[in-house]
N, C-alpha and C positions, 0 to 999 in steps of 0.2 A: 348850820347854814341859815341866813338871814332871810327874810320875804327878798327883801333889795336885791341882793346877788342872785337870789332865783327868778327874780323879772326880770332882771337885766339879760343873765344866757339865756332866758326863752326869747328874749325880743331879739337878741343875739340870732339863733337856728331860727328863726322867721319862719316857726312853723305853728299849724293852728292847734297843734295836740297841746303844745306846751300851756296857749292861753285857757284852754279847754279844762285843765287842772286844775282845782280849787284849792283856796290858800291852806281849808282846812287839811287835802290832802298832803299838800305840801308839809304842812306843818307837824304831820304824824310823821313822817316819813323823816322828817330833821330828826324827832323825838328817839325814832326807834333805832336809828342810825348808832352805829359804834366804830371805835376803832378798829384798825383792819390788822393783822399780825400780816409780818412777810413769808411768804410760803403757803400763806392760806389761800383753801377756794371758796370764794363764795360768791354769792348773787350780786350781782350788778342790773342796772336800769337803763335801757339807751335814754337820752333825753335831751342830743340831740346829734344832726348827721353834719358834718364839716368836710363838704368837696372827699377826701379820700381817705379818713379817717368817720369814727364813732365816737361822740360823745356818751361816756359810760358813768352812771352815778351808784357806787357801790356802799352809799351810806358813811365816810367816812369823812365829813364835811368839807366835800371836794371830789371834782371828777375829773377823771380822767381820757385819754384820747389814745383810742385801740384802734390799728390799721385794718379798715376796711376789707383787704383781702384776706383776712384773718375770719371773715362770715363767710368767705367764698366756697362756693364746692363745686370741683371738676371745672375753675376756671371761669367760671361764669357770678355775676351779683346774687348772695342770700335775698330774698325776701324779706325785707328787715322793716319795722320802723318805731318808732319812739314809741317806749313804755314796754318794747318788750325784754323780756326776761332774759340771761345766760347768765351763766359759770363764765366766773374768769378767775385767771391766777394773779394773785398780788406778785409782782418779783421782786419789789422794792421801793422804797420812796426816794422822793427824788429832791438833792437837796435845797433847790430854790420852792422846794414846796410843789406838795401832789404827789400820786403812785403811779408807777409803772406796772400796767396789767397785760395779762397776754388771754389770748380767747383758746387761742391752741395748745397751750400749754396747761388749760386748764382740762378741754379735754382730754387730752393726753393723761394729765391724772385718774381720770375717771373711768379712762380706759384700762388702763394699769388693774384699779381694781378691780374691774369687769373679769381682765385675762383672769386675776388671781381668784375670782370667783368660778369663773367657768370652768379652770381648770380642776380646782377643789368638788366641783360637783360632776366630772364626767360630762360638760357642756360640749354645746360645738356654738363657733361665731363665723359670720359671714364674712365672707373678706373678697378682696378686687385683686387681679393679677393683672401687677400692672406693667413689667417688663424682668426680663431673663437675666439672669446674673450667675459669675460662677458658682459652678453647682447647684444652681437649682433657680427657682422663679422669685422676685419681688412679691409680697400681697399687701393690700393694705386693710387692714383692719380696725382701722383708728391710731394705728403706732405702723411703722413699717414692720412686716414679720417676714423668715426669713420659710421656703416651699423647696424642702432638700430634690432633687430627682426621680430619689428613691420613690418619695412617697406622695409621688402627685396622682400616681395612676398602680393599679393591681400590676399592669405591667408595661413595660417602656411604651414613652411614647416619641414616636419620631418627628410628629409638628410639634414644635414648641410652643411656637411661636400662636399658634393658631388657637392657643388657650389665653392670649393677651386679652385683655378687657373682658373676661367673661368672669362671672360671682359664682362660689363654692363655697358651702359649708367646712368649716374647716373643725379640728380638735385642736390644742394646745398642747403640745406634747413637753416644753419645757421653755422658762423664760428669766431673763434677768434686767428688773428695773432698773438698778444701776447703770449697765451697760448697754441699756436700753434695747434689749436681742430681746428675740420671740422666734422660736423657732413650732411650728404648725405640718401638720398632716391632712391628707385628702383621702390617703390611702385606707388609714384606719376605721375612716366612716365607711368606707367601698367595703372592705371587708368584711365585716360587722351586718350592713346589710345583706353583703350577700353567704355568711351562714345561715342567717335565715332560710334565705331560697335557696340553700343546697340542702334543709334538713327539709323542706318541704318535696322536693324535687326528690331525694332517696323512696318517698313514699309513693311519686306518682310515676315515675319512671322504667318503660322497660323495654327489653329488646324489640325491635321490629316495628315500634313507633314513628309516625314522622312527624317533628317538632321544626320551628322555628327559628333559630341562630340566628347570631350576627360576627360577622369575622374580625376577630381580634385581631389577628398575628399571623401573618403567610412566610414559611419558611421553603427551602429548598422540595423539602418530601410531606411536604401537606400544607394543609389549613388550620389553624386553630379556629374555633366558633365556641363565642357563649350562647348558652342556651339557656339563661339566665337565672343565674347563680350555681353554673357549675360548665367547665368548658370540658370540650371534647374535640379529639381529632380526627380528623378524616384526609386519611395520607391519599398523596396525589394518584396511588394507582386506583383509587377507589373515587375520583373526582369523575370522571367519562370513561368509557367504553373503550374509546380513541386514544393516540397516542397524547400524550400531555409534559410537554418540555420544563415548563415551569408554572407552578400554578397561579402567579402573578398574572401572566396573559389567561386567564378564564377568569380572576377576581381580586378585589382587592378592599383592602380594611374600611370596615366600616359596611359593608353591602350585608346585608338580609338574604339568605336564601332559605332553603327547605332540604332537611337532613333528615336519614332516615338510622336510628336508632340500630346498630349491627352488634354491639356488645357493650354490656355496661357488669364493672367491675366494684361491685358496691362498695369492697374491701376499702380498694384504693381510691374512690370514685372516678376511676378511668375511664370512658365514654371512648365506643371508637364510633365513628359516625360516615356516611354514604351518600353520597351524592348520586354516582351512575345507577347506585340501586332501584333509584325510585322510575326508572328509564327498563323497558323488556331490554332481554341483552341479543344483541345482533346476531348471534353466531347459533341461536336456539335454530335459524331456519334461513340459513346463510348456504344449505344446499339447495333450497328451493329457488332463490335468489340467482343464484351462481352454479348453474350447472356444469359440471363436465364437461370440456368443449365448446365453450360460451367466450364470445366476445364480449369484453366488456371496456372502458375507459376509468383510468385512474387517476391518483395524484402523487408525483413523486416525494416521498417526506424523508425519506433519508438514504443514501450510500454508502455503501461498500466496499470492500478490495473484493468482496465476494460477490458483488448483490447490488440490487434496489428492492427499497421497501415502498410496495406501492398503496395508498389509501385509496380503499374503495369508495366506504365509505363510512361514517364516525363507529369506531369499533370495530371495522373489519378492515387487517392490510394482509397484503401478498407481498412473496419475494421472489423476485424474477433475479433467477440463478444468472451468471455471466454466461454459465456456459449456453441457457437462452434467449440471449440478447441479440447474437448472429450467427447468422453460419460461416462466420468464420473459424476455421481451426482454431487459431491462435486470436482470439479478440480482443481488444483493447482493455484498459482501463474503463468502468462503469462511468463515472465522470466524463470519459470522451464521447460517450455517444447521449446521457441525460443530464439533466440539470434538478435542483429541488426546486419543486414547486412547479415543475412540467405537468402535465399532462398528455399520458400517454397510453396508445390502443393496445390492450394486452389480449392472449386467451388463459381460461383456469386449466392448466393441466391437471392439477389434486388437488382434494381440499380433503383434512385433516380432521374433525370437528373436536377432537377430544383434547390434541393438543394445539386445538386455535390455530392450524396452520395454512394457508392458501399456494400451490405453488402455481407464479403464472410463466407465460413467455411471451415473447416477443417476436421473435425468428419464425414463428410459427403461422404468423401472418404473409408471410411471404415465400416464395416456392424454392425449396431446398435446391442451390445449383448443383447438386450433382446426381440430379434426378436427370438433369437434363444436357447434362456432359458427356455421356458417349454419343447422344446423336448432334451436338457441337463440334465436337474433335475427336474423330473414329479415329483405331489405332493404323498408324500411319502417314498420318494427314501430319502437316508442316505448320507450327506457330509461329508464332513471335511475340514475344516479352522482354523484360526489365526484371532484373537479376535482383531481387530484395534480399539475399541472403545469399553469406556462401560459409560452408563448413569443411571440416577435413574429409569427409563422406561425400559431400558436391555442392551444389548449385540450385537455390530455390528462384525458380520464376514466377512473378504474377502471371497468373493467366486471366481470373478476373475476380470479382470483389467475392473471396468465402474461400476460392481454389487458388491453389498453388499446385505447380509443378515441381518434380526434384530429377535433377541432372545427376544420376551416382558418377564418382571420380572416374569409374571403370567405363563409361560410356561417353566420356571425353574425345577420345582420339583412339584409333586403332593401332596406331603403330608408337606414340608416343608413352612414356614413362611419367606421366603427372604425379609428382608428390603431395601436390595441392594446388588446389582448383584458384588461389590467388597469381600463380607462376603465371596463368596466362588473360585470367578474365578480374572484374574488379565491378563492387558493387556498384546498381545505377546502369552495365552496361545492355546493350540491345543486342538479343543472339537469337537465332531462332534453333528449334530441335524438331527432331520426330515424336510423336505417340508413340510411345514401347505398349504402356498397358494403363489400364483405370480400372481400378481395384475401388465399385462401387460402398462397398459393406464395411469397408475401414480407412477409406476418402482418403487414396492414395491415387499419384496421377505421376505416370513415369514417364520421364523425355531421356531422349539423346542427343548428342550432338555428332557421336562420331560417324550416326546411320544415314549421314545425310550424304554419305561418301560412300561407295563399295569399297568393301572387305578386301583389304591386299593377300591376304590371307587365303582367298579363295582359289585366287590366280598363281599361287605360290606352287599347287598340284601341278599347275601344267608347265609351269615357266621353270621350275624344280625340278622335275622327276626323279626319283630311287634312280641309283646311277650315273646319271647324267656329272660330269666335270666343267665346274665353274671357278668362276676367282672373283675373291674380294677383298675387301681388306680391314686388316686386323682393328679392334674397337677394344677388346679388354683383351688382359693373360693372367687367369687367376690358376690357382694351385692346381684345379681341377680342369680345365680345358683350356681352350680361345674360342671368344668370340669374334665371326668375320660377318660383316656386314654385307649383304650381296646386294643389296639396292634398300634404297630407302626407304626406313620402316621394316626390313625383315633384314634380320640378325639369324645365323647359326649357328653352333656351336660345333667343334671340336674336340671332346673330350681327351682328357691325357689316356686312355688307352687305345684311341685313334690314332695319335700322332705317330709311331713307329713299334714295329713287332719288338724292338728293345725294350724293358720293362722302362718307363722314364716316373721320376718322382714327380715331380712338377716342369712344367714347360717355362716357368716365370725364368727369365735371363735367355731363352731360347729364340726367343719371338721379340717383337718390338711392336706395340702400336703406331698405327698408319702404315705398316709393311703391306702391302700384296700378297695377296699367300691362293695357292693351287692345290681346290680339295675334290674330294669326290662327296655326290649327296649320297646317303647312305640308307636315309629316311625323311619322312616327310609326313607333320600332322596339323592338318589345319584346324582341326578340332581344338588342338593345345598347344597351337601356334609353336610350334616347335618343328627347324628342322637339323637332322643328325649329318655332321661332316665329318671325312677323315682321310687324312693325309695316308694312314697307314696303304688303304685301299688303292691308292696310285701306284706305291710300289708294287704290290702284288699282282696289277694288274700289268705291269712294263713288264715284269717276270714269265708271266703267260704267255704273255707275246712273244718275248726270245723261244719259249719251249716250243708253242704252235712252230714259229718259223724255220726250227730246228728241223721239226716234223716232215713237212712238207720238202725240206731239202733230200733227206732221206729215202721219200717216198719218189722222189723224179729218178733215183738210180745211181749205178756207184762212181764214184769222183774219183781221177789224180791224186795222186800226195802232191804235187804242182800245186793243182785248181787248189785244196784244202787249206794247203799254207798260203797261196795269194790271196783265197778269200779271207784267214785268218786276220793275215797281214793288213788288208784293208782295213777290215772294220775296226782292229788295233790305232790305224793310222800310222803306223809304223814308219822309219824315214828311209829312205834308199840301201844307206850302208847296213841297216838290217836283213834288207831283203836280200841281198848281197849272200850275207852270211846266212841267212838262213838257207839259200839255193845252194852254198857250200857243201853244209851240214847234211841237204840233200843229194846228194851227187854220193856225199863221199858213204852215207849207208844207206843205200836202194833198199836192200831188202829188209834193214829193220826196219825203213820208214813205210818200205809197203807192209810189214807186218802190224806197224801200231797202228795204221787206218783201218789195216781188216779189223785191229781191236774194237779199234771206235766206232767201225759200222755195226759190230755186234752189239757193243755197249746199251745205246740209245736206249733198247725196248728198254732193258730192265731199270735206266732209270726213269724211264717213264710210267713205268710201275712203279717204281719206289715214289715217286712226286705224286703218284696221283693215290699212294696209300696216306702218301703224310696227310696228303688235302681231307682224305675221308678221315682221319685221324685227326685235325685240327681243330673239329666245329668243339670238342671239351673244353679245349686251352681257350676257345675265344668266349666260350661260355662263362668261363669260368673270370674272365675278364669283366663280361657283362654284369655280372654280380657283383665287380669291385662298381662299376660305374651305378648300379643300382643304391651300395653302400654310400657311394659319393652325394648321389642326388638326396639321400635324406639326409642330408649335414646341411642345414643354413645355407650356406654358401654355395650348394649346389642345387636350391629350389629354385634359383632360375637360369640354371641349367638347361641344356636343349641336347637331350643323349639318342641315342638310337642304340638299339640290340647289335652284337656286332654278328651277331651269326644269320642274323635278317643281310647285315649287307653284303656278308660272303654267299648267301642263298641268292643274293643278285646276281654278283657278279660271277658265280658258277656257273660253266657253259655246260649243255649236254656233250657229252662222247659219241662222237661216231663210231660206227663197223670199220670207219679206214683207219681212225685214229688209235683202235684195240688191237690192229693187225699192225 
């Protein structure tokens, strides 16, 4: 390089450094100057600055113009100016004359050998994380390097992003100039230091300590916390006293708190550590607190199909049983009457201490309604309710909020046959009943409907009597009797050995329902609603009558054979030309016809005797009848039956004997 060309670019960059240089400097600087090889690094001079490039003189008699942003760092102008020093890379000449330098390319070399040093020695280099890229982070260290996931932190980290622009010592774990990769670790230096502070940490460490942490890592069933240079957990039932849903809501990564040392496994160095320990525990004197019979207010935290679990207070809940929630029999779902996160007046029925248990209620607060239900509705007395239920057994009524009333099928109707209590009523409707009973001690409350009505049953002794002949008309004909209906609501029965002194198998084909039929009462039970009919007793009783009437013919004195046959004749109803011939008949033998009257005046006593041995003779046969009907009534088919003894109703219908009647 000449003086000339070196006056001219200094007058050129019209800056005072360049005139400020002596020729003599100059002229050492031509001297020492060499040619440059391409690929090489070496020193350069600014000398001077051009709008947005660098004038650079690297000795090679001639300078070259390196772009200005190539001094820049993080975007902003180097501090630069003439005369001073850099590395640059030659990349080539250029062929209208001069080289082509680069600043960054140079240091990029010199970083290269840095990596290959630092890594040969077990170095660490500082680098910049400058954005997130698949699998793992950007750094920069002088070259781009590549921050795998794995190994930016001891253990994941969930912000990524939140480690952008921050400087970490990094290791060199493996690199290729060629390809220009560098792949780098964070992790290996974290570890590394913290052997250290686990091998110091085995020596000062022991149970029942309370130490320091900071929360690494919150999973499901704990905390993790370093304690620095060796973590430990402390599972979430060891965080509070109190119930604890997730340990996220009480903290979260990164917070400091205060653990207390509960075991340490030096083997494996496993640490379990305690939160609520360092806290007296509530339940040491949670009887003193909460006594038996104490009101007290809670906080609903969780529900049940059985229960609410109520929070007293942090460490101490109760469970208020459903069946303490009301007095109702049948209570709701727990959800229908609380909510979580209510607040509600309880009392402690038991408290448990050994297994942590409180039991509260709630019902308890308020006065049991069936303390106070006989003197509401004494047995008797007339309600009225809404039918909330009905079953094949009866009819449940509100009566009011805890009690229910129950209507049995059987106290329906007096004279009707309910199969079920839907035949005539329907849920929702308004009925009212009597008070039967209140059965305090097993909160039972009996109604009726049918005692709102008198018993037809009662009236049935008087309007019925043993004896007495009525008519009604036929309603069934089963194998074993008829049923006749004598007024509404009372049915009796017939049995088949009532119907005729002929033995009959079944009466079915003999009868017809809706016939009329003419029986005598036989028996009569209002007790079991049952009354006893029988046809047979009509006849027998038309029978007596001819024989009394006989009697008393007898007894007025002795008759015609005339008077005997006209009276016969009558009551035969015989027609003219009989009587004709019967007067014939008389005429033509007088004295055999007065000798068969004198027969028949004697006759009478002794069958009057003989009729009145059969009769003392009978009551076996009817007995013995009674017994088929007794057989009958325990078959199915004859439990609803309505029989009567049949030697009760010939003990009715038997007259005393008179003195006249034995003569």
């Amino acid at each position: 390089m000449t003086e000339n060309s070196t006056q001219k670019n200094a007058s050129d960059t019209g800056k005072n450094g360049a005139e400020e240089m002596s020729f003599a400097d100059l002229f050492e600087m031509d001297e020492n100057s060499a040619v440059s090889k391409v690929g090489d690094v070496i020193k350069g001079t600014i000398v001077g600055i051009v709008e947005d490039h660098v004038l650079v003189d690297i000795g090679d008699k001639a300078e070259s113009y390196i772009p200005l942003s190539e001094f820049r760092t993080e975007g902003e102008e180097q501090d630069i100016k003439i005369g001073d020093t850099f590395e640059v890379f030659v990349e080539k000449r250029k062929e209208e004359g001069g080289l082509l330098l680069s600043r960054e390319k140079a240091i990029g070399i010199k970083v290269w050998e840095e990596i290959a040093k630092i890594q040969a020695d077990d170095g660490t280099i500082d680098g910049k994380v400058e954005n997130r890229v698949k699998g793992g982070m950007s750094v920069d260290i002088g070259v781009p390097a590549f921050l795998p996931y794995s190994q930016i932190d001891l253990r994941p980290v969930k912000d990524l992003d939140a480690l952008i622009g921050q400087t970490f010592p990094f290791k060199i774990l493996k690199f290729n100039r060629k390809r220009n990769n560098v792949v780098i670790s964070r992790r290996a230096i974290l570890e590394k230091d913290r052997e250290k502070m686990r091998a110091e940490m085995r020596t000062s460490l022991e149970e029942g300590m309370v130490v320091k942490g900071t929360v690494t890592n919150i999973t499901d069933y704990g905390l993790f916390i370093d304690l620095g240079g060796m973590d430990g957990l402390c599972h979430i039932t060891d965080l509070s006293w109190g119930r604890v849903s997730h340990p996220a809501k009480l903290y979260k990564v990164g917070d400091d708190i205060d653990v207390k040392i509960l075991k340490y496994d030096q083997e494996s160095d496993r640490v379990s550590l305690g939160i609520k320990q360092l806290r007296p525990d509530p339940w040491a004197t949670v009887t003193e607190r909460y006594p038996i019979g104490s009101k007290t207010v809670g906080k609903v935290v969780s529900i049940t199909d059985y229960g609410v679990f109520v929070e007293l207070e942090e460490g101490v809940e109760g469970l208020i049983h459903i069946s303490e929630m009301t007095w109702s029999k049948k209570p709701r779902h727990p959800s229908k009457l609380v909510a979580v996160s209510d607040e509600v007046e309880v009392m402690v029925l038991n408290i448990e201490t050994e297994t942590k248990r409180i039991s509260l209620g709630m019902k308890q607060l308020h006065p049991n309604p069936w303390d106070l239900v006989s003197e509401s509705y004494p047995v008797g007395s007339i309600i009225e309710g809404k039918i909330k239920n009905i079953t094949d057994f009866g009819i449940f009524i509100g009566i009011e909020e805890g009690i229910d009333g129950l209507i049995h099928v059987s106290d329906l109707s007096w004279t009707e046959r309910i199969k079920h209590p839907t035949e005539k009523y329907a849920k929702g409707d308004t009925i009212q009943a009597v008070v039967l009973k209140i059965d305090r001690e097993n909160e039972r409350f009996s109604l009726g409907i049918k005692q709102l009505e008198p018993d037809p049953w009662q009236a049935a002794l008087n309007n019925y009597p043993a004896g007495a002949i009525v008519e009604g008309k036929i309603t069934n004909v089963t194998d074993f009797g008829i049923f006749v209906q004598l007024e509404e609501g009372i049915e009796g029965l017939v049995h088949v050995s009532e119907i005729s002194k002929e033995k009959i198998t079944t009466p079915v084909g003999m009868y017809n329902v809706g016939d009329n039929l003419q029986v005598k009462v036989i028996n009569v039970s209002s007790k079991d609603r049952k009354i006893g009919l029988s046809i047979k007793a009509l006849d027998e009783d038309s029978g007596e009558d001819s024989l009394k009437e006989y009697k008393k013919k007898l007894a007025a004195g002795p008759a015609t054979i005339g008077d005997l046959l006209k009276e016969e004749m009558e009551s035969k109803g015989t027609s003219s030309k009989e009587e004709a011939e019967a007067e014939t008949e008389v005429e033509a033998a007088p004295e055999e016809a007065e000798a068969e009257a004198e027969a028949e005046v004697e006759a009478p006593p002794v069958e009057v005797e003989a009729e009145a041995e059969a009769e003392v003779e009978a009551p076996p046969v009817e007995a013995e009848a009674v017994e088929k009907v007794d057989a009958a009534a325990e078959t199915p088919e004859a439990e609803e039956a309505e029989t009567v003894p049949a030697d009760e109703a010939e003990a009715e219908d038997a007259e005393p004997e008179t003195d006249k009647d034995k003569e």
